[in-house]
MIKOL-418066 format. One record per atom (N, C-alpha, C, O): y, x, z. Coordinates in steps of 0.05 Angstrom, whole numbers, padded with zeros to 5 digits, always signed. Atoms other than C-alpha are relative to their C-alpha. Layout:
# MIKOL-418066
YXZ...
//
This chain:
# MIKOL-418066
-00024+00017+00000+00000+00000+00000+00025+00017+00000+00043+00015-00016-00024-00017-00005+00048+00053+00026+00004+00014-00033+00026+00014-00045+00000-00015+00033+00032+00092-00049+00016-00012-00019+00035-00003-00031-00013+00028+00022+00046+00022-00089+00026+00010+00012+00040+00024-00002-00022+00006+00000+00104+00019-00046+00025+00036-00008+00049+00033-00008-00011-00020+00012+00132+00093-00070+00011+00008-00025+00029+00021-00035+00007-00003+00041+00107+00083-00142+00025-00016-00012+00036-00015-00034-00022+00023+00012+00161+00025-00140+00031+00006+00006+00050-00008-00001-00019-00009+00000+00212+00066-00120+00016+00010-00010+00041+00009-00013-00009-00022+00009+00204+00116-00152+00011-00022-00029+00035-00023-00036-00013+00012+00019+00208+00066-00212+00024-00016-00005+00038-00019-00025-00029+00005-00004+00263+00038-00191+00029+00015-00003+00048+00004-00014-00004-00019+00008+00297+00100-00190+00000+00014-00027+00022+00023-00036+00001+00001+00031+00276+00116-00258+00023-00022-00017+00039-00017-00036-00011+00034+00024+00307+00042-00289+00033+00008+00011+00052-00003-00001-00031+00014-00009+00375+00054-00247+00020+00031-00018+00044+00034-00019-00019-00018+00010+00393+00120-00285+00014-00010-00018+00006-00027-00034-00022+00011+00019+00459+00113-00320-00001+00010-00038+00002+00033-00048+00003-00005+00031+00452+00117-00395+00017+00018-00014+00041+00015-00012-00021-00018+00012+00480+00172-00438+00028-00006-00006+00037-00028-00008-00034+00021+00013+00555+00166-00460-00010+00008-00029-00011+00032-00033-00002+00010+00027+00538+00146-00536+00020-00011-00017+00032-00032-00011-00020+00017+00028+00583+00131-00603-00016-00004-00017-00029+00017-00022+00009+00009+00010+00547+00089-00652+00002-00008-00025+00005-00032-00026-00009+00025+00018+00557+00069-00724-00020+00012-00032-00033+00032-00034+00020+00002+00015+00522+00057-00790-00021+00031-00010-00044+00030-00019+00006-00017+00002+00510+00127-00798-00020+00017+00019-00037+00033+00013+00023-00015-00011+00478+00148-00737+00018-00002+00029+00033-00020+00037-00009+00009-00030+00494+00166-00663+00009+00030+00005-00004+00048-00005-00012-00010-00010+00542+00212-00629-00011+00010+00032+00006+00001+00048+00003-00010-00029+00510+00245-00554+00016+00007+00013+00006+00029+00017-00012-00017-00008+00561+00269-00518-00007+00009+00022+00009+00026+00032+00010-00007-00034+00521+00278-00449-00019+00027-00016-00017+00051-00011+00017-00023+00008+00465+00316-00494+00017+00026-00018+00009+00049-00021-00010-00017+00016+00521+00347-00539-00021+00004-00020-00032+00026-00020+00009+00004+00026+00484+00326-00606+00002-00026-00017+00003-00050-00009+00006+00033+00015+00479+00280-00672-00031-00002-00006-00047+00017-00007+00022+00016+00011+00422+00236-00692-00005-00024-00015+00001-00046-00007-00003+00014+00022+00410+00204-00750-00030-00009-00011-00049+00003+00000+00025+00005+00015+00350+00173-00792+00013+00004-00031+00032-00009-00040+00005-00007+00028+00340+00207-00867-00017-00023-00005-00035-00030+00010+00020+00013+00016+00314+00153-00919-00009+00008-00025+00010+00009-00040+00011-00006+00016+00271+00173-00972-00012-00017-00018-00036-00020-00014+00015+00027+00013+00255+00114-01024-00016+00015-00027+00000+00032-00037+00005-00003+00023+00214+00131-01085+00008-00014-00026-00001-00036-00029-00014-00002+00031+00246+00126-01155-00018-00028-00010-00008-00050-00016+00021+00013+00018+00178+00094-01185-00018+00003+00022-00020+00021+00038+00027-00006-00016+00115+00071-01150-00013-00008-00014-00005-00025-00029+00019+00006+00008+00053+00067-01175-00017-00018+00013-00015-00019+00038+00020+00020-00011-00006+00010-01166-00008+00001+00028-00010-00018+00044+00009-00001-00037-00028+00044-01097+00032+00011+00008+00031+00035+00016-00024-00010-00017+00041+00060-01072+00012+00033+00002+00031+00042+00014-00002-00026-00007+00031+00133-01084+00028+00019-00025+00033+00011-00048-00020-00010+00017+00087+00178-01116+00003+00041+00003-00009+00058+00016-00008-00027+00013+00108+00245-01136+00001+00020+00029+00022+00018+00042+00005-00006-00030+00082+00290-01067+00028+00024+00001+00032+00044-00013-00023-00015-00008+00148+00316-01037+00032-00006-00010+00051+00009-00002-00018+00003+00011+00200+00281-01077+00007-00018+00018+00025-00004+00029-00011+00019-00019+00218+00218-01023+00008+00015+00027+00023+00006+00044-00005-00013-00027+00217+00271-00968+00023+00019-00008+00036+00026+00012-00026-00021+00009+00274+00319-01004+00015-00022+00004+00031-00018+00022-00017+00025+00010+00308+00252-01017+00010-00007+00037+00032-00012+00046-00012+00015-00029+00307+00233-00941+00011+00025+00013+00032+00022+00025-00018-00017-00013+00323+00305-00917+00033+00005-00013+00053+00011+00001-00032+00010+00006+00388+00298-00960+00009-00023+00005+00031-00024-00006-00011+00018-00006+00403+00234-00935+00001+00002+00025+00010-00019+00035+00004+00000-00031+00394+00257-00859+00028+00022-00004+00044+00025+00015-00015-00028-00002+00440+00318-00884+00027-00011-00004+00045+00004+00003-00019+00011+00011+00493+00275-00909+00015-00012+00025+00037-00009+00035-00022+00016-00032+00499+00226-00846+00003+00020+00016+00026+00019+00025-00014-00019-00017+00503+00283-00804+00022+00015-00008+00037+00024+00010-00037-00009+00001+00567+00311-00838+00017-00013-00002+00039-00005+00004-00017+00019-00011+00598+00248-00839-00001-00010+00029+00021-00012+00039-00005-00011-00024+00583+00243-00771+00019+00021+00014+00036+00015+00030-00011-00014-00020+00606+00310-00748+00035+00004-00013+00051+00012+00003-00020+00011+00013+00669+00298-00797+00013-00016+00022+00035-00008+00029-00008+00019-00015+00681+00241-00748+00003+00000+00031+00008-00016+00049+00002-00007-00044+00677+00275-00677+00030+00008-00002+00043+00023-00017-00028-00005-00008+00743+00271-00648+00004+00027+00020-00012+00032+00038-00002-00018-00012+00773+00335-00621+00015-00007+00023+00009+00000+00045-00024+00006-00018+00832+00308-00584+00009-00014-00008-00002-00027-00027-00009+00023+00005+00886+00262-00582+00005-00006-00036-00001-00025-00051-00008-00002+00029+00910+00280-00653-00018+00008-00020-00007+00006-00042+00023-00018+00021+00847+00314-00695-00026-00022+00004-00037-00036+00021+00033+00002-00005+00785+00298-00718-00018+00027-00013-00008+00044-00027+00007-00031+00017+00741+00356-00742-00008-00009-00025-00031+00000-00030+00002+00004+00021+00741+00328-00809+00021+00008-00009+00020+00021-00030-00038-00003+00007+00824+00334-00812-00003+00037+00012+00016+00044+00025-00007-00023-00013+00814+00406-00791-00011+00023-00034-00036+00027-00036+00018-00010+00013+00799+00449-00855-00015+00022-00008-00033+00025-00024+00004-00027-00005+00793+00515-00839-00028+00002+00013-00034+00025+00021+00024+00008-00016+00721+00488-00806-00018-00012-00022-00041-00020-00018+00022+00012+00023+00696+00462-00874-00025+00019+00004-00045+00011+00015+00024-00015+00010+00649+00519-00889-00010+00002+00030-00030-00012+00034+00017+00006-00026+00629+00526-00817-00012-00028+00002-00036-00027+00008+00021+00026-00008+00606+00452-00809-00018-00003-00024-00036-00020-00023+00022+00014+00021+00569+00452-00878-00018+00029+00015-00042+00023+00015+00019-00025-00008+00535+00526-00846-00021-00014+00019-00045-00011+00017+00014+00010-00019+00517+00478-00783-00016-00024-00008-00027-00036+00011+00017+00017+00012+00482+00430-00822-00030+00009-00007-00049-00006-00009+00020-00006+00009+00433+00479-00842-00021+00002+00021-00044+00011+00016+00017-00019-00017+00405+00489-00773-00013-00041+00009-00024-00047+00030+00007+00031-00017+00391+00397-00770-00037+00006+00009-00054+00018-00005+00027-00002-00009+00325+00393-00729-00022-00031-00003-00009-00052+00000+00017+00019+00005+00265+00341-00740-00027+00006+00010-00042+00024+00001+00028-00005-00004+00201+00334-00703-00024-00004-00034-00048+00003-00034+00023-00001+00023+00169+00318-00783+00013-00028-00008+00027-00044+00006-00010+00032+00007+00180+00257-00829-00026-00020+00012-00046-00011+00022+00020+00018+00000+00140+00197-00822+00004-00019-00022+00026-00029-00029+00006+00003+00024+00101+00170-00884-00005-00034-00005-00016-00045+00014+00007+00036-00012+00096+00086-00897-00020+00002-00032-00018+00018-00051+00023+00008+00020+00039+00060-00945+00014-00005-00029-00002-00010-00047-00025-00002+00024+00105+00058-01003+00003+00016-00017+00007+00014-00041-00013-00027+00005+00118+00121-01008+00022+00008+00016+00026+00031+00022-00030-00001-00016+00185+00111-00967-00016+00027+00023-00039+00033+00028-00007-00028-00021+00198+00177-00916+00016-00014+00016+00032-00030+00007-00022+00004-00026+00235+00164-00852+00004+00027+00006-00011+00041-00009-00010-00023-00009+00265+00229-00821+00015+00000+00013+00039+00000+00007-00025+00001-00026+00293+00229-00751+00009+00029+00000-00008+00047-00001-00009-00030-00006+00341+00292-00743+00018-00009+00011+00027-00031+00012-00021-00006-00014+00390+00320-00702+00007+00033+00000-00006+00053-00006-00008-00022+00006+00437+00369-00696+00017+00013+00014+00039+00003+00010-00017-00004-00024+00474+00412-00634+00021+00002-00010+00029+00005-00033-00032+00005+00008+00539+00407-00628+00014+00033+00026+00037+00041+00028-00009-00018-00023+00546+00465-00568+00018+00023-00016+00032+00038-00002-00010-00027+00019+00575+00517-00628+00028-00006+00003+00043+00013+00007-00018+00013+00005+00633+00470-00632+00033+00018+00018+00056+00024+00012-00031-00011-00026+00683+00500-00570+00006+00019-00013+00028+00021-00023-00006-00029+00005+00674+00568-00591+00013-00001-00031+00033+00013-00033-00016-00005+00015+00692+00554-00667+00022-00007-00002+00038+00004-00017-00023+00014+00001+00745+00508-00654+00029+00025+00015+00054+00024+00012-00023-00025-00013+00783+00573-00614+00024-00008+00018+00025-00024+00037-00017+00008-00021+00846+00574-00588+00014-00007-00017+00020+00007-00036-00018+00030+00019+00884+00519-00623+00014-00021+00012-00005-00032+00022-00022-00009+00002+00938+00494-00607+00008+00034+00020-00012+00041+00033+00000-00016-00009+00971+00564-00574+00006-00003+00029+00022-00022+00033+00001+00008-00022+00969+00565-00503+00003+00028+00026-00013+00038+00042-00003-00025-00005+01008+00623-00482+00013-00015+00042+00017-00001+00062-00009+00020-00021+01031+00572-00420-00025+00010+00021-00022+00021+00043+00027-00008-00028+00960+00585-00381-00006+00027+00002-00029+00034+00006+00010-00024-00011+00966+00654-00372-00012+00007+00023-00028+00025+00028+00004-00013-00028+00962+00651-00304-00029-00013+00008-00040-00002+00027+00028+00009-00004+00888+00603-00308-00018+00022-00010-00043+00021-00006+00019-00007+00024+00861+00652-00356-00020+00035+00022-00016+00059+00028+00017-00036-00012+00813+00713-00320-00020+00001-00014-00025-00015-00032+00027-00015+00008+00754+00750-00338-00024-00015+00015-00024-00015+00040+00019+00018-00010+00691+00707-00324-00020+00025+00017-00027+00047+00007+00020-00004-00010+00643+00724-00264-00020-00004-00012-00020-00021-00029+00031-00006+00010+00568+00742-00278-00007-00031+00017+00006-00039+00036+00009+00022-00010+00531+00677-00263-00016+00010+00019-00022-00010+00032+00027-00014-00019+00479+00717-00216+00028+00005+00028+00022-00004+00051-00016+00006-00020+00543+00725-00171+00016-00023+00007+00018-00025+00031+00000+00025-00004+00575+00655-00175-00024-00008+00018-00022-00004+00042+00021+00012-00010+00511+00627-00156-00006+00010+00028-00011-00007+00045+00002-00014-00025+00504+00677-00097+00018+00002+00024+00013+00008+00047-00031+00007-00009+00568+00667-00073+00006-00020+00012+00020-00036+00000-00009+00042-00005+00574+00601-00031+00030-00005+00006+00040-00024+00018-00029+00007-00005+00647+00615-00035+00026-00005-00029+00050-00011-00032-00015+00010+00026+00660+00609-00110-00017-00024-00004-00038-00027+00007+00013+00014+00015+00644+00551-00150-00006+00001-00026+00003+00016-00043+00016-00005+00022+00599+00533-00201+00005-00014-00027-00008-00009-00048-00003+00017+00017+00626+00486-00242+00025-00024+00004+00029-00031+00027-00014+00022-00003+00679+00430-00252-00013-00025-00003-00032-00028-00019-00001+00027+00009+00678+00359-00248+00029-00014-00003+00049-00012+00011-00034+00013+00004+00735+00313-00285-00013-00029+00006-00032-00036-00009+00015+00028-00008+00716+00239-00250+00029-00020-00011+00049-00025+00002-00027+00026+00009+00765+00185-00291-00001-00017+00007-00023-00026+00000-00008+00016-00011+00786+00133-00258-00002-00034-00024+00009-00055-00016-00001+00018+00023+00774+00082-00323-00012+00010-00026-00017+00033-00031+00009-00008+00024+00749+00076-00393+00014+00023-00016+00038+00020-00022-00007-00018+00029+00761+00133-00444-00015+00016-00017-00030+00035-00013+00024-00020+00022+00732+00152-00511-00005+00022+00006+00012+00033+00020+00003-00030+00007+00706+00216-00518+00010+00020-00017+00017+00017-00040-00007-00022+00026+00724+00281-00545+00009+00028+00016+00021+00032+00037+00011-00036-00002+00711+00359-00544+00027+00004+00016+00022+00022+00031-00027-00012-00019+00787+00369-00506+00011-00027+00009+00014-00048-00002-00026+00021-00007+00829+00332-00463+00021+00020+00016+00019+00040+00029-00023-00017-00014+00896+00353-00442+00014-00014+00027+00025-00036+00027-00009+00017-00024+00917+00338-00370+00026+00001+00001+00035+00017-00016-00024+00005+00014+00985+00323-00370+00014+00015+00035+00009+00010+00059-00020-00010-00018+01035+00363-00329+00033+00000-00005+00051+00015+00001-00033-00003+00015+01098+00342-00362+00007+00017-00020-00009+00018-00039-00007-00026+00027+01127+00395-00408-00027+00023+00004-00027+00041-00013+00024-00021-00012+01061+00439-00378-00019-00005-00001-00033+00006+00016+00032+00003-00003+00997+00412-00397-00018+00009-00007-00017+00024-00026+00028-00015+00003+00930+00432-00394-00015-00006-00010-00018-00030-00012+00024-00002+00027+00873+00442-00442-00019+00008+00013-00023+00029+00025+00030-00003-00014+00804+00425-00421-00019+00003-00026-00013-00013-00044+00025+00002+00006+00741+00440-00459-00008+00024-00031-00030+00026-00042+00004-00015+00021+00752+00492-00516+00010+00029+00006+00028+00039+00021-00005-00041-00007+00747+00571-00522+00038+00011+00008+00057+00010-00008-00030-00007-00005+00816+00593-00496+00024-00015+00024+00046-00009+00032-00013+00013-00020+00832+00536-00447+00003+00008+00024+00000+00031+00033-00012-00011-00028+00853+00535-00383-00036-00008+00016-00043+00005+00035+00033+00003-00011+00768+00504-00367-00011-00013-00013-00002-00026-00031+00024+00018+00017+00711+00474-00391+00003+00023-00032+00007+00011-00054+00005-00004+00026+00706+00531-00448-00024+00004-00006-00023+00025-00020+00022+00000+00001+00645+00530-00453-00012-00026-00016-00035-00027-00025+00001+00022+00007+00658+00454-00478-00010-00021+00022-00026-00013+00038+00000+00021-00007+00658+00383-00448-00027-00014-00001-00035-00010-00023+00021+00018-00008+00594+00337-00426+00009-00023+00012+00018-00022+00035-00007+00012-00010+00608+00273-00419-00019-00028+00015-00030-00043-00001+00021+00006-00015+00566+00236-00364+00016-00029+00018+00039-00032+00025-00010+00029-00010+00566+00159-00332-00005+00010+00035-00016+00030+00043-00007-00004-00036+00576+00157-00249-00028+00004+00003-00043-00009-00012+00023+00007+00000+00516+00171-00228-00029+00019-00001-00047+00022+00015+00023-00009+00017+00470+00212-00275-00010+00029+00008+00004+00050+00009+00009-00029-00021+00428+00266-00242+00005+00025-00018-00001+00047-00008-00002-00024+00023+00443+00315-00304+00026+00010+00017+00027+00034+00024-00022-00016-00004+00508+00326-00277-00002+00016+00016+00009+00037+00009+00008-00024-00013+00484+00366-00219-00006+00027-00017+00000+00051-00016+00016-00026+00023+00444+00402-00275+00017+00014-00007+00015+00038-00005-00019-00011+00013+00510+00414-00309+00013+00025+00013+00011+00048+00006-00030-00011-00019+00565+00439-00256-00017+00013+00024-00002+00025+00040-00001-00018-00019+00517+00472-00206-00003-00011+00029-00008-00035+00025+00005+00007-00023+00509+00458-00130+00034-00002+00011+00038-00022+00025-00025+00001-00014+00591+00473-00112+00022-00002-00026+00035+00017-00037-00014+00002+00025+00626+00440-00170+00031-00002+00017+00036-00007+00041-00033+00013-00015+00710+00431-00161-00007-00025-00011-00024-00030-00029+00006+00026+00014+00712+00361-00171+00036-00003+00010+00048+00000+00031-00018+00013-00006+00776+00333-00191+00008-00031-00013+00004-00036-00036-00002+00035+00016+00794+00254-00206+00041-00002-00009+00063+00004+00001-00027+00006+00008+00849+00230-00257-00003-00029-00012-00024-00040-00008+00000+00021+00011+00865+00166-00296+00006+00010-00029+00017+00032-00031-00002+00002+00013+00865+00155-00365+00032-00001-00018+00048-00019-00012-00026+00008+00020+00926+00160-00417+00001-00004-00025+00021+00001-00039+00008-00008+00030+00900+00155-00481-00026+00010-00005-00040+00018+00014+00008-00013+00018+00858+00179-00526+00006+00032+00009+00029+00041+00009-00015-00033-00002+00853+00261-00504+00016+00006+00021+00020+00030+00027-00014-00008-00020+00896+00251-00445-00008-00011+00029-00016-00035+00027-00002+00003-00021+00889+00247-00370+00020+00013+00015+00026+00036+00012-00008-00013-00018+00933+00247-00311-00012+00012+00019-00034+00001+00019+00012+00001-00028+00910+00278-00244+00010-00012+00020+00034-00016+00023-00011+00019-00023+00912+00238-00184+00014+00012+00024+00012+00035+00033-00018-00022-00028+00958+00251-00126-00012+00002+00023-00025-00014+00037+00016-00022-00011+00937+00302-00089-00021+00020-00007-00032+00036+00008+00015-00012+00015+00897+00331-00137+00016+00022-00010+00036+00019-00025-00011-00026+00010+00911+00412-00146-00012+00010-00029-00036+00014-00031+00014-00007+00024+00908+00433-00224-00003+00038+00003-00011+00053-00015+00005-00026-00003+00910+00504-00194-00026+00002+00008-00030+00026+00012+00026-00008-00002+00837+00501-00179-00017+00005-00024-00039+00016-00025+00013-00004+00035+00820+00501-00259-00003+00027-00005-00018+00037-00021+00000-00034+00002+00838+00578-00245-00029+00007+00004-00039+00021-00014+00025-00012-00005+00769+00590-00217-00016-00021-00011-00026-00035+00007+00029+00016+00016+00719+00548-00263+00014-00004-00033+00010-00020-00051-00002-00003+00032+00754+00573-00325-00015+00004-00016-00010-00008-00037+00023-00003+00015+00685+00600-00357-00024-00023+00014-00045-00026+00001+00027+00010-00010+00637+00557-00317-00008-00026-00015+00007-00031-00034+00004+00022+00017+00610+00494-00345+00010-00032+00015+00009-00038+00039-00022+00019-00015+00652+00428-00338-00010-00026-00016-00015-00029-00040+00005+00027+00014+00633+00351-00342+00019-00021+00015+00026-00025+00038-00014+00023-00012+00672+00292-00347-00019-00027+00006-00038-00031-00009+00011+00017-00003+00647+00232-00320+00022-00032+00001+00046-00033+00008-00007+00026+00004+00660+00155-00329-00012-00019+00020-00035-00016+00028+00007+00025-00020+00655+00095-00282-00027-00020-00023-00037-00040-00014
//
């Protein structure tokens, strides 16, 4: 009885985790907790013959170019910030057609047609580092140091390991947000910011990954929403702690 009553816990437990933060549309799906796309390649055959059978390997090229396609309109469509998308960026063309080449697929699957299905996906973690330091951000000099060895962080119960940004309300996603300090704001989630360069994870209240993310002694700071790309911090909230979890890894989370 005592077992049953564990097994139902534990399942319970299981059913109550909070679901990835997802963007959705005819093309395919956006991760931003896993930081990847996923898409389904279709492969139709041209001509079928009496038993369904066709030309071996021609519906399966057909569906891995059609998996290859939604994933660059996809990553075309990932918002950087308030103002960009990495489609409007063009100096990133030949890099995002390079990152196409690396889309992953456990194998197609074959229907009695000929038709190919082809689930792929494709990381997106490359993203911070090519995006650089864009706009210039000669303002955070004073966030910017030389990153600790993770073997001392970790050892250390007097640094931390990671940020958390906890928003106070809905907001889309996207690889930067700038926290707003008036004429002084700050740039979260790309190579050169003031934190999170390492890039953004975005995670619902809740979800045991985030531990995974940020570490045992994350800073955790809460702001509200302004937009698209922007958050305030709340009062009493110091943006001078972004100094120390400038390299470490940083997730925002949603109610």
């Amino acid at each position: 009885m005592l077992r049953l009553a564990l097994m139902a816990l534990a399942l319970l437990g299981l059913a109550a985790t909070p679901d990835p933060i997802l963007q959705r549309d005819d093309d395919g799906t956006i991760d931003w907790t896993a930081a990847e796309l996923r898409v389904l390649g279709v492969g139709t055959p041209r001509i079928l013959s009496p038993n369904g059978a066709m030309t071996d390997g021609d519906p399966y090229e057909v569906a891995v170019a059609d998996a290859r396609q939604r994933l660059g309109r996809l990553l075309e469509r990932i918002r950087v910030d308030a103002d960009r998308r990495l489609g409007r960026i063009p100096e990133l063309g030949e890099r995002r057609s390079q990152a196409l080449d690396g889309l992953r697929s456990p194998g197609p699957q074959r229907f009695s047609d000929g038709t190919v299905h082809l689930v792929a996906s494709l990381d997106l973690t490359w993203l911070p580092e090519a995006l650089g330091e864009s706009p210039p951000l000669d303002a955070l000099d004073t966030f910017v140091g030389p990153p600790l060895p993770d073997a001392i962080v970790l050892a250390d119960p007097r640094l931390p390991t990671g940020l958390i940004l906890v928003i106070d309300g809905p907001l889309s996603p996207s690889l930067r947000l700038q926290i707003d300090r008036g004429d002084d704001p700050l740039w979260v989630g790309l190579r050169g910011d003031a934190a999170g360069r390492t890039g953004l994870r975005w995670f619902r209240e809740g979800d045991p990954a985030i531990a995974a993310r940020v570490g045992p002694r994350p800073v955790r700071l809460q702001g509200a929403p302004l937009g698209v790309g922007r958050i305030r911090l709340s009062e009493g909230m110091d943006p001078s702690q972004l100094a120390r979890v400038a390299d470490l890894p940083a997730a925002v989370v949603l109610p």
